[in-house]
C-alpha positions in Angstrom: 23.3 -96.5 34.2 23.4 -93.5 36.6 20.6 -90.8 36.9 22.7 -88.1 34.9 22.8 -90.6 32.0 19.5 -91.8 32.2 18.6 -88.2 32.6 20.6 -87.2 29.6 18.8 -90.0 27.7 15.3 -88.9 28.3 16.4 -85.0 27.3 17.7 -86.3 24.0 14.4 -88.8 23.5 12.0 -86.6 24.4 13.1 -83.2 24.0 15.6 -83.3 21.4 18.3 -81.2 23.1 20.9 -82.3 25.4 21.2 -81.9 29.2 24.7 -80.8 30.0 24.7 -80.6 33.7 24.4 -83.1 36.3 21.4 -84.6 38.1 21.8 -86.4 41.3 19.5 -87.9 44.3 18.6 -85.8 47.2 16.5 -87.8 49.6 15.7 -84.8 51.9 13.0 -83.9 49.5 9.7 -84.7 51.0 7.2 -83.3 48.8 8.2 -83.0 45.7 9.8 -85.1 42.8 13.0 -83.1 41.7 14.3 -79.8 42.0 16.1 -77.5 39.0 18.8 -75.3 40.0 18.9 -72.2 37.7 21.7 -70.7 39.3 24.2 -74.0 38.2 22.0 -75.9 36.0 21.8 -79.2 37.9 18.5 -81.1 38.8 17.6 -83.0 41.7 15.4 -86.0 42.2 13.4 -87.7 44.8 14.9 -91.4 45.2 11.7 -91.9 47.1 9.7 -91.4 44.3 11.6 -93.6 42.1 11.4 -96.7 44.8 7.8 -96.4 45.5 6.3 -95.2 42.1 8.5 -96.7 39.7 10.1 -96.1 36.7 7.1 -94.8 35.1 6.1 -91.8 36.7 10.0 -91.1 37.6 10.5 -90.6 33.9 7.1 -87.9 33.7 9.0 -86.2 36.7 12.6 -86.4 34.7 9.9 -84.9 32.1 9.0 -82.2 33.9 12.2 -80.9 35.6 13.5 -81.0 32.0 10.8 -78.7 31.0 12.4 -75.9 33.6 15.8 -76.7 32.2 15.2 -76.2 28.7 12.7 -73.5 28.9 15.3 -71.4 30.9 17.9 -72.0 28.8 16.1 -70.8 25.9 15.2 -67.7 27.8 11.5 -68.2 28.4 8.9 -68.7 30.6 10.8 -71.7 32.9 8.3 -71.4 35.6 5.1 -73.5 36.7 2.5 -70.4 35.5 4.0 -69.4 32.7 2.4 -70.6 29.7 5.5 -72.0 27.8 5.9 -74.3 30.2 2.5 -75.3 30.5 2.7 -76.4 26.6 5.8 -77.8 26.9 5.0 -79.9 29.8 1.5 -81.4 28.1 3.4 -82.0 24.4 6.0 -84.1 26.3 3.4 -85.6 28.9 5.1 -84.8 31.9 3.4 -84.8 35.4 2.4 -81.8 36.8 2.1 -82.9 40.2 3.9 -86.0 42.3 1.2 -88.8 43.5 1.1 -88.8 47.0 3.7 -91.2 48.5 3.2 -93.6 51.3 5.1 -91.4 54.2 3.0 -88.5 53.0 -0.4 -90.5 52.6 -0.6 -90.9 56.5 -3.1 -88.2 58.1 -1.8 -85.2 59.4 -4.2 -84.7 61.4 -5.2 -85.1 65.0 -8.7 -85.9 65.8 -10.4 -84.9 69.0 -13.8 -86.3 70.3 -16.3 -85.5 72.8 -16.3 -87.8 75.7 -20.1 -86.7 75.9 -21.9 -86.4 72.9 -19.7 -88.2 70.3 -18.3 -84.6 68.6 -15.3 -85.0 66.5 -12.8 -82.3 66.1 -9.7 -82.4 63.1 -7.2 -80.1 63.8 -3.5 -79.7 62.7 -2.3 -78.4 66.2 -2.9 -80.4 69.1 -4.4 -78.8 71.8 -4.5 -78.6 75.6 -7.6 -80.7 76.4 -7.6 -79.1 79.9 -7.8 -76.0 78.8 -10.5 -76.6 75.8 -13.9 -78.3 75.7 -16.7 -79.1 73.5 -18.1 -76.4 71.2 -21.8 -78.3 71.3 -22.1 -79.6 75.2 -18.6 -78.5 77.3 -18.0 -82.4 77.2 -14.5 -83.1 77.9 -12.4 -84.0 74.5 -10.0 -86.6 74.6 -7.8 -87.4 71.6 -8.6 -90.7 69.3 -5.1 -90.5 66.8 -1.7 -89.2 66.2 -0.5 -89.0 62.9 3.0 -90.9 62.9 6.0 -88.5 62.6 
């Protein structure tokens, strides 16, 4: 079965209605489970998601982006604050936000530390350790990880 059928298959379980516009994989998204396209209709999903959180949550996410479809299509409130979508998406138990997945789980941080007194620093921007120095003692900070890019 592809996505647009399965898709099409949770709209009429769930919902219904019928989805009448495609659905396909786009495995650039990073943070988020699926996209929906108001200008065409079509929704896109996170393969990512589907591999490494199963079919389980997938179908809360196919839950969700169906929520955007069918509210907008009905002419009302589509969007995450509007509070149409907010009933919709608790009477059909879709997920309002995507677990974290294991590429975004990694920290994101880099952590400095004090060669003399033991400070630790987290910052999202490395910094020039010959320029800076400890906020508590001058020490000299040397970096302890790099997040993995």
């Amino acid at each position: 079965m592809n996505l647009t059928e399965y898709v099409k298959r949770v709209s009429l379980e769930d919902f219904g209605r019928p989805f009448t516009h495609q659905a396909q994989w786009n495995s650039r998204l990073r943070t988020t489970g699926g996209r929906f396209f108001p200008k065409d209709g079509h929704l896109d999903f996170n393969p990512k998601v589907y591999n490494e959180l199963g079919l389980e949550v997938f179908r809360k996410i196919v839950r969700h982006e169906l929520c955007h479809y069918h509210l907008y299509f009905q002419k009302k409130g589509y969007r995450h604050k509007d509070r149409d979508f907010k009933e919709l998406l608790t009477e059909v138990d879709g997920l309002r936000y995507v677990p974290l997945l294991k590429t975004q789980s990694q920290s994101a941080y880099l952590v400095y530390q004090c060669q003399s007194c033991q400070q630790s620093y987290q910052r999202k921007r490395r910094i020039d350790t010959k320029r800076y120095r400890c906020g508590v003692c001058r020490g000299k900070l040397v970096i302890i990880n790099r997040p993995t890019d």
